[in-house]
SEDREN-60506 format. One record per residue: residue in one letter; x, y, z of N, C-alpha, C in turn. Coordinates in Angstrom, 3 decimals. Last residue first. Layout:
<nodes>
> resn	n.x	n.y	n.z	ca.x	ca.y	ca.z	c.x	c.y	c.z
> A	X	Y	Z	X	Y	Z	X	Y	Z
...
</nodes>
This chain:
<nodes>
> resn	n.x	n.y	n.z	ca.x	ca.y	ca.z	c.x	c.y	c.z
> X	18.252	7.119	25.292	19.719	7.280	24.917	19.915	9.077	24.720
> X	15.975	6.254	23.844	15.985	6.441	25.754	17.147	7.747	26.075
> X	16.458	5.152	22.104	15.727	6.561	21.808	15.641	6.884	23.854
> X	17.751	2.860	22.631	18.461	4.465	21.627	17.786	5.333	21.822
> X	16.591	1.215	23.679	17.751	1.836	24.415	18.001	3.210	23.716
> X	14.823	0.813	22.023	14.237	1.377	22.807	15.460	1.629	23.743
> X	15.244	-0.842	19.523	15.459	0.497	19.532	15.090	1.282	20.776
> X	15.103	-3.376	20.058	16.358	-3.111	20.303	16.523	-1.501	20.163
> X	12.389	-4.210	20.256	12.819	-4.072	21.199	14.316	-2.518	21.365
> X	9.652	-3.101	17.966	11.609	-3.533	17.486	12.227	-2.891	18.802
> X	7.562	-2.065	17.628	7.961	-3.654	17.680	9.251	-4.136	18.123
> X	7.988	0.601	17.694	7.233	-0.429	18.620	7.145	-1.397	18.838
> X	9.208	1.089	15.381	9.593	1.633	16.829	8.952	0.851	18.084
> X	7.164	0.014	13.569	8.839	-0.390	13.438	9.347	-0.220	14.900
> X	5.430	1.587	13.673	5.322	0.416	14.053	6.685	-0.298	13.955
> X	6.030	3.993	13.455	5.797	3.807	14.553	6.111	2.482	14.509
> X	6.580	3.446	10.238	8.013	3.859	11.477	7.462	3.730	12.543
> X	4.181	3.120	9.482	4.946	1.974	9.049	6.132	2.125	10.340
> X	3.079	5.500	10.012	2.327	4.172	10.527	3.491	3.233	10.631
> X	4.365	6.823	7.690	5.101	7.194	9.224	4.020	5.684	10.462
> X	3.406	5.812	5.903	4.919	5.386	6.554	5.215	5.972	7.161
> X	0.907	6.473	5.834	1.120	4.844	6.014	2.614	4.725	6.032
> X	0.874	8.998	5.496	0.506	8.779	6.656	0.759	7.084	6.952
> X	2.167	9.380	3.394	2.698	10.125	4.479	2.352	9.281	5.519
> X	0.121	8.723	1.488	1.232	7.992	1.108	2.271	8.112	2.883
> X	-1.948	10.173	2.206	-2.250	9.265	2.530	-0.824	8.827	1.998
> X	-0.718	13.094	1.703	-1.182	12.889	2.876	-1.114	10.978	3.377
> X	-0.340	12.355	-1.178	0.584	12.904	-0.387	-0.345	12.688	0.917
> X	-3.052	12.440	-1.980	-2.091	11.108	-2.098	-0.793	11.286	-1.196
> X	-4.290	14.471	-1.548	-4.744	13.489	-1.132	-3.784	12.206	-0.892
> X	-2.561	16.674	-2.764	-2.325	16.850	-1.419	-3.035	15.215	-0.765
> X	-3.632	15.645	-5.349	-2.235	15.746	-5.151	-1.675	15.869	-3.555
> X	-5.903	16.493	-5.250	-5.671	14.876	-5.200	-4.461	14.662	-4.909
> X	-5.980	19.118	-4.918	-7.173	18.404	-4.016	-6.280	16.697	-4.252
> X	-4.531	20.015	-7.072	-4.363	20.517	-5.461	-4.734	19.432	-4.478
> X	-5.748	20.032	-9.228	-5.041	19.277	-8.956	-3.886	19.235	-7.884
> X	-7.950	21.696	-8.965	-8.527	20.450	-9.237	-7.182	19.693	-9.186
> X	-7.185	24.365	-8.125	-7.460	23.345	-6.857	-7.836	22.162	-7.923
> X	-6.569	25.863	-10.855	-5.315	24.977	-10.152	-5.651	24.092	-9.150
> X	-8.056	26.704	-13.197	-8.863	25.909	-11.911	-7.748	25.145	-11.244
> X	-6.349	28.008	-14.737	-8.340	28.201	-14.645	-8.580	27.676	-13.940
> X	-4.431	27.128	-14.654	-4.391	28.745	-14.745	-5.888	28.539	-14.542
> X	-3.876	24.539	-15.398	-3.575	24.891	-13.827	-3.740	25.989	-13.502
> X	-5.203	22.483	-16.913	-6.097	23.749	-16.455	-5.904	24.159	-15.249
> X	-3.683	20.001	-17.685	-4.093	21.248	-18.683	-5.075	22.314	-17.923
> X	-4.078	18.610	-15.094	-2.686	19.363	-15.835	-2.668	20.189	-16.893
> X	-6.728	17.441	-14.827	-6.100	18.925	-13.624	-5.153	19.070	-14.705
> X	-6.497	14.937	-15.485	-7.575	16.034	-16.260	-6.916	17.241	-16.058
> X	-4.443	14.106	-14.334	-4.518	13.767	-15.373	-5.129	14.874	-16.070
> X	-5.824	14.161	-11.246	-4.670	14.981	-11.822	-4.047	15.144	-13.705
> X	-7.575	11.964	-12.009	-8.048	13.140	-11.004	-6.675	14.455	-11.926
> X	-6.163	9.847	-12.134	-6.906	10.276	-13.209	-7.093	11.642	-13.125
> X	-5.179	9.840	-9.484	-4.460	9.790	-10.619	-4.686	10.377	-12.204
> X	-7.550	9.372	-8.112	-6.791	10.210	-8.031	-5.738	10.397	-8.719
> X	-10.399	7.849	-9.586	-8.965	7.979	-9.450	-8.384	8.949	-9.111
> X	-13.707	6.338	-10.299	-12.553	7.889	-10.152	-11.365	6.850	-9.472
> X	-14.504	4.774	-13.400	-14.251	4.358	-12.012	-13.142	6.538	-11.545
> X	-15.394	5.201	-15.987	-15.922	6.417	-15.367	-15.292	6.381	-13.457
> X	-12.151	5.387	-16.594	-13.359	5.594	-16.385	-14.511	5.227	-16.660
> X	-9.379	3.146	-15.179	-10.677	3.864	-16.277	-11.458	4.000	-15.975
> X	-6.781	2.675	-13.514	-8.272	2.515	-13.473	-8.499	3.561	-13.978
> X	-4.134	2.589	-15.721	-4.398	1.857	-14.111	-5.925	1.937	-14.498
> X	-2.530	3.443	-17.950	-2.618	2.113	-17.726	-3.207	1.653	-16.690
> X	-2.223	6.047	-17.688	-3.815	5.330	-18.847	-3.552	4.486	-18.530
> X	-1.322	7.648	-16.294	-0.553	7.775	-17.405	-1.905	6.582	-18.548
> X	-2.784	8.117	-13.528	-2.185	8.805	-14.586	-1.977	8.877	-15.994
> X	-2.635	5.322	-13.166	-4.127	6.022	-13.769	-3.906	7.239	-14.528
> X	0.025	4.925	-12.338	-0.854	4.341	-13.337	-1.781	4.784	-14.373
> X	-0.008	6.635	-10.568	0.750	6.864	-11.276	0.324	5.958	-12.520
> X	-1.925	5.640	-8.442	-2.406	6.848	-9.226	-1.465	7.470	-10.085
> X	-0.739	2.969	-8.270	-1.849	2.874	-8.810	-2.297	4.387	-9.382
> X	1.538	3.817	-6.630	1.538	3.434	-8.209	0.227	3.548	-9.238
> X	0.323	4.892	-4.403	1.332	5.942	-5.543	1.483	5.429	-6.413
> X	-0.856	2.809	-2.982	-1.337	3.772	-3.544	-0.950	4.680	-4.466
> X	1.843	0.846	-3.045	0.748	0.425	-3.720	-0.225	1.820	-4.394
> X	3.184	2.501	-0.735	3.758	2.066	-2.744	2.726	1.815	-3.585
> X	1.337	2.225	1.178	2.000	3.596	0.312	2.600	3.242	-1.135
> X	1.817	-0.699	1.278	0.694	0.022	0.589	0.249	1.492	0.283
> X	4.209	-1.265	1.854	4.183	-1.455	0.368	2.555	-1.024	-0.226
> X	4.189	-0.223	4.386	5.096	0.847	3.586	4.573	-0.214	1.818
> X	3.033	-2.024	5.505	2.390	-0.760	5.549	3.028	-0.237	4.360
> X	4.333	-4.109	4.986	2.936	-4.313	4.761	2.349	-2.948	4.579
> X	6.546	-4.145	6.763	6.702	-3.680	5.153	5.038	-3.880	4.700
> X	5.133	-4.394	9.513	5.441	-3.204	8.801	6.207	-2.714	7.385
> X	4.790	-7.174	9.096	3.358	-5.668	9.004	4.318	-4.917	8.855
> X	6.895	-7.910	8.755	6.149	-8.490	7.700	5.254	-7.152	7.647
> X	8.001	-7.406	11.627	8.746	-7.008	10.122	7.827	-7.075	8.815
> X	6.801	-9.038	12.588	6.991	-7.482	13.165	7.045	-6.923	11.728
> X	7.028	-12.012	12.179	5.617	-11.606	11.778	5.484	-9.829	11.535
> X	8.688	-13.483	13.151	9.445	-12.675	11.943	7.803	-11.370	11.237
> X	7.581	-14.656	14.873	8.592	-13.807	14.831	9.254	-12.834	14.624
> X	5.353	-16.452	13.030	5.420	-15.399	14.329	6.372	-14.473	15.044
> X	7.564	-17.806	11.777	6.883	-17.146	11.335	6.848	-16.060	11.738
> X	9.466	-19.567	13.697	10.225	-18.499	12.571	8.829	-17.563	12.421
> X	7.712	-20.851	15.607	8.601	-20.040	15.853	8.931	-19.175	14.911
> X	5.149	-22.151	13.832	5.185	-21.656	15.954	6.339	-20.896	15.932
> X	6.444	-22.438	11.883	5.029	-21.813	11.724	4.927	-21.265	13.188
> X	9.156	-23.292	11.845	8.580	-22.331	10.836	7.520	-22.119	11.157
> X	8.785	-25.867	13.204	9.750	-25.009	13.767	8.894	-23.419	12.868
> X	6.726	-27.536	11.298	6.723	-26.559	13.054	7.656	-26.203	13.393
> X	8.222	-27.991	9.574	7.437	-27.023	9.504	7.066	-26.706	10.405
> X	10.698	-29.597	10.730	11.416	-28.088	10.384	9.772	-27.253	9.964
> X	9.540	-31.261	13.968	9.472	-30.666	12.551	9.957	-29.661	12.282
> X	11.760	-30.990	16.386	10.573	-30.741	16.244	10.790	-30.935	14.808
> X	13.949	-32.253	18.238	13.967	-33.242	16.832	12.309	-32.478	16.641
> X	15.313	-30.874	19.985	14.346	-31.062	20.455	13.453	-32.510	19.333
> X	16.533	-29.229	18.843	17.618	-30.470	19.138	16.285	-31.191	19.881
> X	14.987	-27.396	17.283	16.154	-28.311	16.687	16.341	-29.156	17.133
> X	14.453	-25.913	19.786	13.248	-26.819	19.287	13.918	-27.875	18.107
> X	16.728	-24.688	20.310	16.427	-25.500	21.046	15.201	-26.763	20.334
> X	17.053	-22.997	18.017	17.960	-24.363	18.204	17.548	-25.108	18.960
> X	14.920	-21.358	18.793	14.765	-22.080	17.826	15.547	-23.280	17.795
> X	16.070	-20.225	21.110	14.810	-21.100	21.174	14.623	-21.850	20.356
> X	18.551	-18.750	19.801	18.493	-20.305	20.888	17.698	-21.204	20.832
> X	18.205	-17.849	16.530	18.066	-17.478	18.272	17.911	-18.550	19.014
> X	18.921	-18.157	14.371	19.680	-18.340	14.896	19.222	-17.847	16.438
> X	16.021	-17.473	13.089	16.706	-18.861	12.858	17.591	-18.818	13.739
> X	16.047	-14.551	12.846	15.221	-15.504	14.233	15.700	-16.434	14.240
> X	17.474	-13.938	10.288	17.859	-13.200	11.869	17.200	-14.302	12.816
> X	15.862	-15.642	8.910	17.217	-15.864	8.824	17.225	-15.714	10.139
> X	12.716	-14.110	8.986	13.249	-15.759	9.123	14.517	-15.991	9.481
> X	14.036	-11.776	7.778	13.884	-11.904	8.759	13.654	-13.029	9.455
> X	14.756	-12.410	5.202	15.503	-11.689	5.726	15.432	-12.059	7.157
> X	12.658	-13.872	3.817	13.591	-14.530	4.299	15.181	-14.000	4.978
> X	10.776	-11.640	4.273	10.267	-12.507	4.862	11.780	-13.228	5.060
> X	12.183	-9.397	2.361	11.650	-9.480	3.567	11.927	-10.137	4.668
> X	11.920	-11.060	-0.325	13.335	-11.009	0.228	12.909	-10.750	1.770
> X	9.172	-11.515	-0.289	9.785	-12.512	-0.070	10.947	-12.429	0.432
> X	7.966	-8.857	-0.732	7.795	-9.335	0.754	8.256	-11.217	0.639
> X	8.746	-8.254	-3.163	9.443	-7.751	-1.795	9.012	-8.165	-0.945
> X	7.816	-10.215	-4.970	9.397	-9.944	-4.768	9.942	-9.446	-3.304
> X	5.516	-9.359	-4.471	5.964	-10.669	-4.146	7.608	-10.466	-4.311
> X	5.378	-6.270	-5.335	5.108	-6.669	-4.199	5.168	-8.244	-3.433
> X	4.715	-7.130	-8.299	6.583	-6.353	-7.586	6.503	-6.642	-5.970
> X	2.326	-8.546	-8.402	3.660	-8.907	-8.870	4.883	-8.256	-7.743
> X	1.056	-6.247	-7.410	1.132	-7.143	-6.778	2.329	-8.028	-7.289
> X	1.170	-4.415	-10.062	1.592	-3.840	-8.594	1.697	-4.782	-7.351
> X	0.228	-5.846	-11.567	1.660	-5.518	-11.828	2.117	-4.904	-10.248
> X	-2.544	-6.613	-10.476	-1.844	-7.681	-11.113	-0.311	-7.214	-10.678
> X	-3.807	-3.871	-10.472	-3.413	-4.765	-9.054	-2.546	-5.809	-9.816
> X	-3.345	-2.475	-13.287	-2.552	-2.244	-11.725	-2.299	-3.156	-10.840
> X	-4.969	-4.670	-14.271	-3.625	-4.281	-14.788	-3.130	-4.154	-13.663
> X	-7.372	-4.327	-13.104	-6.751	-5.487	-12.676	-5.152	-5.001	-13.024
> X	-8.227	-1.238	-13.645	-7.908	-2.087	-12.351	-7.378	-3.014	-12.249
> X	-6.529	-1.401	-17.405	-8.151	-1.335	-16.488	-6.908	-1.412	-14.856
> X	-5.692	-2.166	-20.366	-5.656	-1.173	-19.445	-6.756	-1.440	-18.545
> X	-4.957	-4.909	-22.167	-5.719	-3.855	-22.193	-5.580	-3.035	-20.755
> X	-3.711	-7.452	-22.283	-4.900	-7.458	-22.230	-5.513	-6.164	-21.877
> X	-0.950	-6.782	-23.602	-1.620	-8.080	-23.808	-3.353	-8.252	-23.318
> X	-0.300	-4.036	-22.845	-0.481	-4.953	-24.382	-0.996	-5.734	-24.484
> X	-0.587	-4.330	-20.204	-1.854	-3.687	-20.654	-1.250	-4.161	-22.520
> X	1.920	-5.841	-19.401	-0.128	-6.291	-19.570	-1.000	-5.589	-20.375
> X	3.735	-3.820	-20.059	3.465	-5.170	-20.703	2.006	-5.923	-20.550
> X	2.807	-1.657	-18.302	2.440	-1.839	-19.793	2.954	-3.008	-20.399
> X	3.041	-3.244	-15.556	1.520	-2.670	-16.231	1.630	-2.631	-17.767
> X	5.739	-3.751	-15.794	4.824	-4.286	-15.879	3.075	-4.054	-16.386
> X	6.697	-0.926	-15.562	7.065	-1.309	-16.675	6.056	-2.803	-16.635
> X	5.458	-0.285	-13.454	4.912	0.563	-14.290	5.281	-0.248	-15.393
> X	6.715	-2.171	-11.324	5.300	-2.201	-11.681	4.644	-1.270	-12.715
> X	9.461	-3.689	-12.578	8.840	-2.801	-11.760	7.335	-2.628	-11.933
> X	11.754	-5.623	-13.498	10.456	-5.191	-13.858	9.339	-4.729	-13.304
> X	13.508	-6.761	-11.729	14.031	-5.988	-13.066	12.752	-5.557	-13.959
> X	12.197	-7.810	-9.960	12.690	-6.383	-9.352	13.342	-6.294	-10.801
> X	11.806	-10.577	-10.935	11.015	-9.546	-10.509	10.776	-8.292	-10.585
> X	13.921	-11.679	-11.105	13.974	-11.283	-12.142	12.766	-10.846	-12.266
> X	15.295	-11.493	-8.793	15.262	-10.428	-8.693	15.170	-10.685	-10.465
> X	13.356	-13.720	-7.639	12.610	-12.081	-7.299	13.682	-10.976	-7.782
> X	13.875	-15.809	-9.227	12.732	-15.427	-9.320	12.691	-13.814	-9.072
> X	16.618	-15.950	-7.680	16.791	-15.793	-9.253	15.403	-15.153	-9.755
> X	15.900	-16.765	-5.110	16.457	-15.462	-5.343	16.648	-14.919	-6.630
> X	14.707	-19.594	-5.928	13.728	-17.827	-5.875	14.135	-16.263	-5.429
> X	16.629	-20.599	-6.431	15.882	-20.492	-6.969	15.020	-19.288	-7.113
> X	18.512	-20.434	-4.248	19.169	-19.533	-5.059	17.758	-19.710	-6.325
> X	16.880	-21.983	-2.259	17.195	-20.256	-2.001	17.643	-19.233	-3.423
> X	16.962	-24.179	-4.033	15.333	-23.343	-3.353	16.184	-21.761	-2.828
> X	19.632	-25.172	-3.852	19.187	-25.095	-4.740	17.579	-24.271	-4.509
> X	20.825	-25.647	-0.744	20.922	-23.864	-1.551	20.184	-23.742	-2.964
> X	19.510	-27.225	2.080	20.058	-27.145	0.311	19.806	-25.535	0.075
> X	16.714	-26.732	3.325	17.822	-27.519	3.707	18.044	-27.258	2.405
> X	14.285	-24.063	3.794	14.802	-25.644	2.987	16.081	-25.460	3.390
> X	14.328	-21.576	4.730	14.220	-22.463	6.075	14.418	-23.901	5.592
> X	13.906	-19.124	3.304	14.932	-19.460	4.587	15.381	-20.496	5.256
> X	12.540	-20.073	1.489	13.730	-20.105	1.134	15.017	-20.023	2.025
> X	10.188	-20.328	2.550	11.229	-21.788	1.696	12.191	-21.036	1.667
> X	10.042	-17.995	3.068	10.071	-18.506	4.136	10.970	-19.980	4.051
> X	9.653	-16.364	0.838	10.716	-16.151	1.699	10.847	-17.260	2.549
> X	7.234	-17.975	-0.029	8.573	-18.062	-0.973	9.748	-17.880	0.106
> X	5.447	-17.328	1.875	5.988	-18.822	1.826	7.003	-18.579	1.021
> X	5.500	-14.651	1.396	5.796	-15.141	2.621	6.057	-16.504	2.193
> X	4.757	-13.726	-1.420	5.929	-13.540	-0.993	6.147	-14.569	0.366
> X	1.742	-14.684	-1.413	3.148	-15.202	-2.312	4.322	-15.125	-1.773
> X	0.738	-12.972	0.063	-0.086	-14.242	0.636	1.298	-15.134	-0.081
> X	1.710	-10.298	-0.524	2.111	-11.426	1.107	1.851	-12.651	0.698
> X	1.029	-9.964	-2.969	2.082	-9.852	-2.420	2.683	-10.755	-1.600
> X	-1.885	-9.888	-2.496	-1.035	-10.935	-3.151	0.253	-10.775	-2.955
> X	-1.847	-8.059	-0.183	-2.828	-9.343	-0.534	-1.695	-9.973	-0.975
> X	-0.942	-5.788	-2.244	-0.237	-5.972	-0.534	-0.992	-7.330	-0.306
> X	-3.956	-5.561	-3.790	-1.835	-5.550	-3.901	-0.971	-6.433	-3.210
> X	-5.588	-4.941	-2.115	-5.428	-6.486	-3.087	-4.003	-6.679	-3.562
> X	-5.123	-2.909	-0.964	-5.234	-3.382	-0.045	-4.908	-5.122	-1.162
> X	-4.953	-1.050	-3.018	-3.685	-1.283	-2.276	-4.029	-2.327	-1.755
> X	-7.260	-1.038	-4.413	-5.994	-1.583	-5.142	-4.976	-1.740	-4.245
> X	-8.462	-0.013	-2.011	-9.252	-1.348	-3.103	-8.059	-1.912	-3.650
> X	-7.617	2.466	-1.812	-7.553	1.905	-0.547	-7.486	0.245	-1.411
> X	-8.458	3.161	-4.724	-6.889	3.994	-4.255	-6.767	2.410	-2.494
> X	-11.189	3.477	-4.527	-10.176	3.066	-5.443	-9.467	2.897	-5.122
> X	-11.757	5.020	-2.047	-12.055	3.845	-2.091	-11.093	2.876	-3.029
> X	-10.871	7.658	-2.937	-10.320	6.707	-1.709	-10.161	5.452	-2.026
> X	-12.491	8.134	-5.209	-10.938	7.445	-5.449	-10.234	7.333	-4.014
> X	-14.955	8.972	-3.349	-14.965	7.369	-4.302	-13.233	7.062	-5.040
> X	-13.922	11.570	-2.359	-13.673	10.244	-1.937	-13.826	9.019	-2.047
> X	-13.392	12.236	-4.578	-12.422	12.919	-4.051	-12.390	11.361	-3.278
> X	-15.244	12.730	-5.675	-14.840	12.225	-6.835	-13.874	11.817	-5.450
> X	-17.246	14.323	-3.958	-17.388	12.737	-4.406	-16.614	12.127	-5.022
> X	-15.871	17.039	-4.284	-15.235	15.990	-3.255	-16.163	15.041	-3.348
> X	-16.893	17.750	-6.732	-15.233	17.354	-6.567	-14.964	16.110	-5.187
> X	-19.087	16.569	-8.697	-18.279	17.201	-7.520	-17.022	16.361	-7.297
> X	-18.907	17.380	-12.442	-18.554	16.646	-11.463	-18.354	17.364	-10.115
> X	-18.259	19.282	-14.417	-19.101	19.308	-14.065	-19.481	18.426	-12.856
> X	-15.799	18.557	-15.950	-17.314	17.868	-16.558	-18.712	18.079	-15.272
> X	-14.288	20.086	-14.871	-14.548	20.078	-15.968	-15.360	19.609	-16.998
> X	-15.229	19.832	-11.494	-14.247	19.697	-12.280	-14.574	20.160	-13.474
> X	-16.714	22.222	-8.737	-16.846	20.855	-9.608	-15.703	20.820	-10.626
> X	-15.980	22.879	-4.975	-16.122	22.813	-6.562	-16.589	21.629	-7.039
> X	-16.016	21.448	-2.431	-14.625	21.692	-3.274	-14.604	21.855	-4.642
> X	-18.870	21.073	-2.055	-18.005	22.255	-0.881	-16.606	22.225	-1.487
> X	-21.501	22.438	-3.614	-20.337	22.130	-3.765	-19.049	22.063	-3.275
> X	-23.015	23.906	-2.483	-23.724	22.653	-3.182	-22.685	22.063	-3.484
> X	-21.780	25.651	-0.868	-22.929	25.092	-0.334	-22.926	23.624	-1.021
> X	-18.674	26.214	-2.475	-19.929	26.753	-2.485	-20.933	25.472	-1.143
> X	-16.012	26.407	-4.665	-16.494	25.450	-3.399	-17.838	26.644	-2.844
> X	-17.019	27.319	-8.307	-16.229	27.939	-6.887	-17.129	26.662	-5.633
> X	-17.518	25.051	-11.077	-17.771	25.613	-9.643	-17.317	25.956	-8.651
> X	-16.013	23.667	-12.855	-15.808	25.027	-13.037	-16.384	25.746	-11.604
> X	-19.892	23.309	-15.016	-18.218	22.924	-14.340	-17.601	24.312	-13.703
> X	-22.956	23.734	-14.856	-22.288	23.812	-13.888	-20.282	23.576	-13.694
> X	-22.800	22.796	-18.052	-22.978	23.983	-17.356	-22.463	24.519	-16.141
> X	-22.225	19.939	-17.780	-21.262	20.277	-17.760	-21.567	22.368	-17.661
> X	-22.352	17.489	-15.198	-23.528	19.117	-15.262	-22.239	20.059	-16.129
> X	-22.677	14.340	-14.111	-22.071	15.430	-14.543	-22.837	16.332	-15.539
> X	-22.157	12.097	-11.664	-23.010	13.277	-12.488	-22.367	14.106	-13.217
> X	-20.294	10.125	-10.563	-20.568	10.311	-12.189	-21.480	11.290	-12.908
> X	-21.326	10.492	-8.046	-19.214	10.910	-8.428	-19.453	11.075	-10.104
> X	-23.513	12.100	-6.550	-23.379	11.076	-7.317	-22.128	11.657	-7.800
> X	-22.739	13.772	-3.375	-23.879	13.508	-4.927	-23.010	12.716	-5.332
> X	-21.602	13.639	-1.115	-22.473	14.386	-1.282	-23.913	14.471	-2.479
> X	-22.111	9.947	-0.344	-21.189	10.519	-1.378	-22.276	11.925	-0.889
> X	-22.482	6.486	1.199	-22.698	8.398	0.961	-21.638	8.718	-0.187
> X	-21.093	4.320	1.037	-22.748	4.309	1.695	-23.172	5.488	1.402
> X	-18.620	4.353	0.284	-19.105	3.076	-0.296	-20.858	3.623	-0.020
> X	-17.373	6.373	1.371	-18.181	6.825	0.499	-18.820	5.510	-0.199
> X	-16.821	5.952	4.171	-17.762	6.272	3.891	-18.202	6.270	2.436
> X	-14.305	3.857	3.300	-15.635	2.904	3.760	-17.307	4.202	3.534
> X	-12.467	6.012	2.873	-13.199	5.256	2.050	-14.605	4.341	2.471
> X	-12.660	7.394	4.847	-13.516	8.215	3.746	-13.952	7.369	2.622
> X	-11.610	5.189	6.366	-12.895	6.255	7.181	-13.479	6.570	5.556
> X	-9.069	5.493	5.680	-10.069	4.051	5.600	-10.981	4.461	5.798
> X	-8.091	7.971	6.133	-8.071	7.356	4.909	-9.250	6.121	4.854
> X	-8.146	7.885	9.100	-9.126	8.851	8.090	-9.299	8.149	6.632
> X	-6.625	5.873	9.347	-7.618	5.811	10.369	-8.576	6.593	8.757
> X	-4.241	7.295	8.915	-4.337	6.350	7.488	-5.833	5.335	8.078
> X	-3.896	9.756	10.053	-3.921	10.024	8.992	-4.737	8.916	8.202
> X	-3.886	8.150	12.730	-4.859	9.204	12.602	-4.690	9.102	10.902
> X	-1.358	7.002	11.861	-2.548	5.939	12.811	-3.613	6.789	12.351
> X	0.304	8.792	12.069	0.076	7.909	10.748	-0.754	6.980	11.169
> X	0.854	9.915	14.631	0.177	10.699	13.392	-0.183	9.722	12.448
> X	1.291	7.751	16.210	-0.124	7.836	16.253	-0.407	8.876	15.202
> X	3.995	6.804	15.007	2.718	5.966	15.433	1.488	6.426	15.501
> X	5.007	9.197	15.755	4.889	8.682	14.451	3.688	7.950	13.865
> X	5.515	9.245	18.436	4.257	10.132	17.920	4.451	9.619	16.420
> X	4.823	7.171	21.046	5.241	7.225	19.691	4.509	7.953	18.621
> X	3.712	7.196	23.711	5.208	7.752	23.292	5.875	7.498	21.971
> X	1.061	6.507	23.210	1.724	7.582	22.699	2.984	8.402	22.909
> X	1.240	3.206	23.578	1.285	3.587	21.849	1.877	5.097	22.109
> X	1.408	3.589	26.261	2.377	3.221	25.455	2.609	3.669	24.278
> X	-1.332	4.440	26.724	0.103	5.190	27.223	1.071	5.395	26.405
> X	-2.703	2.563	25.407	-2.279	3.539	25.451	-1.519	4.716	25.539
> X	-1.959	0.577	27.766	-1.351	-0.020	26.409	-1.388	1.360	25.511
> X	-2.605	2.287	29.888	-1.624	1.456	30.322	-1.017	1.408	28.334
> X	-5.651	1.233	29.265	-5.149	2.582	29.421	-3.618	2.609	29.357
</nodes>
């Protein structure tokens, strides 16, 4: 109750807790339910006012809307979550060599790596893949995980650094511990605050690329839904049916919202030194 408490003197924390709670919610539901099938399609029926049988309409092929709505949760949750995956599972040891080898030749190595990373962003990546092997899901996760090792390496050896110089650590120095047990019992765990919460904020990135992707043809194809895709169809029929690109547009916005204000609670909560200020 007590730990409670706590969490709700952070209202950031708990709106983006609720928001990105729901998000995982609609996705896990629609893995088991859907109102109807996301691929039916009735093209008689398109075009459907939200109704009984339809509680957000149907699209242009006749499709419900809100199956579509929440099988590109799933999408949308699927690509972030493998993103942010590779990202970390890469970025962290890179940052971490790089904080913590003896010699400048490994730091200035993979500082050369990530920022010849960050000169190739994940859209401009996607379409270099998708030349070479075609458009789909992996494209996205591939390019969108790529950029995401860049950043959770600078990150990681950002924050490694800051801890490196805290006593304890010197202490375990003079102590003659291993420099990899110094790094795994001390630097890691440490530096661990910082890690989740770019964790959060790179899977808001993650979700906005991927439906910027799908958007534009390089992310996930159909018949897979997308909220990206979702809006794709929506842009030629904002006078005949403007909610079809209402519904995904407010989806991504909500869920992009809700994993960085998650991201700021958790920043606020971890991060001792802000708790004089906001006292203040």
């Amino acid at each position: 109750m007590r730990r409670l408490l706590q969490i709700a003197r952070y209202p950031n924390l708990v709106v983006g807790g609720v928001l990105t709670g729901g998000l995982l919610a609609v996705a896990l539901l629609s893995l088991a339910w859907t109102p109807q099938d996301p691929a039916l399609q009735d093209i008689a029926g398109r075009f459907a006012p939200p109704g009984g049988a339809h509680w957000l309409g149907t699209d242009l092929y006749g499709r419900d809307t809100l199956s579509l709505m929440m099988a590109a949760a799933t999408t949308s949750v699927t690509v972030g979550l493998i993103a942010v995956g590779i990202g970390a599972g890469l970025g962290v040891p890179l940052g971490l060599v790089a904080a913590t080898w003896r010699g400048r030749w490994a730091d200035d190595a993979i500082g050369r790596l990530v920022d010849l990373v960050f000169a190739f962003p994940a859209l401009l990546s996607a379409v270099l893949i998708t030349a070479l092997v075609g458009p789909g899901a992996a494209t996205a996760i591939v390019a969108i995980g790529l950029f995401n090792v860049a950043v959770f390496a600078r990150v990681t050896r950002g924050a490694v650094r800051a801890v490196a110089v805290r006593d304890f650590v010197r202490a375990a120095q003079a102590l003659g511990r291993r420099r990899l047990d110094i790094a795994l019992t001390h630097l890691l765990p440490n530096a661990a605050g910082a890690i989740l919460v770019q964790a959060t904020v790179q899977f808001a990135v993650a979700i906005l690329a991927e439906a910027g992707l799908s958007y534009l043809g390089f992310g996930v194809q159909p018949p897979t839904p997308s909220w990206g895709k979702m809006l794709f169809d929506a842009q030629t029929l904002m006078f005949l049916a403007p909610m079809q690109a209402v519904y995904p547009g407010v989806a991504i916005a909500l869920a992009v919202l809700g994993l960085n204000l998650l991201g700021d609670g958790l920043r606020d909560l971890l991060d001792p030194r802000l708790v004089p200020m906001r006292a203040a």
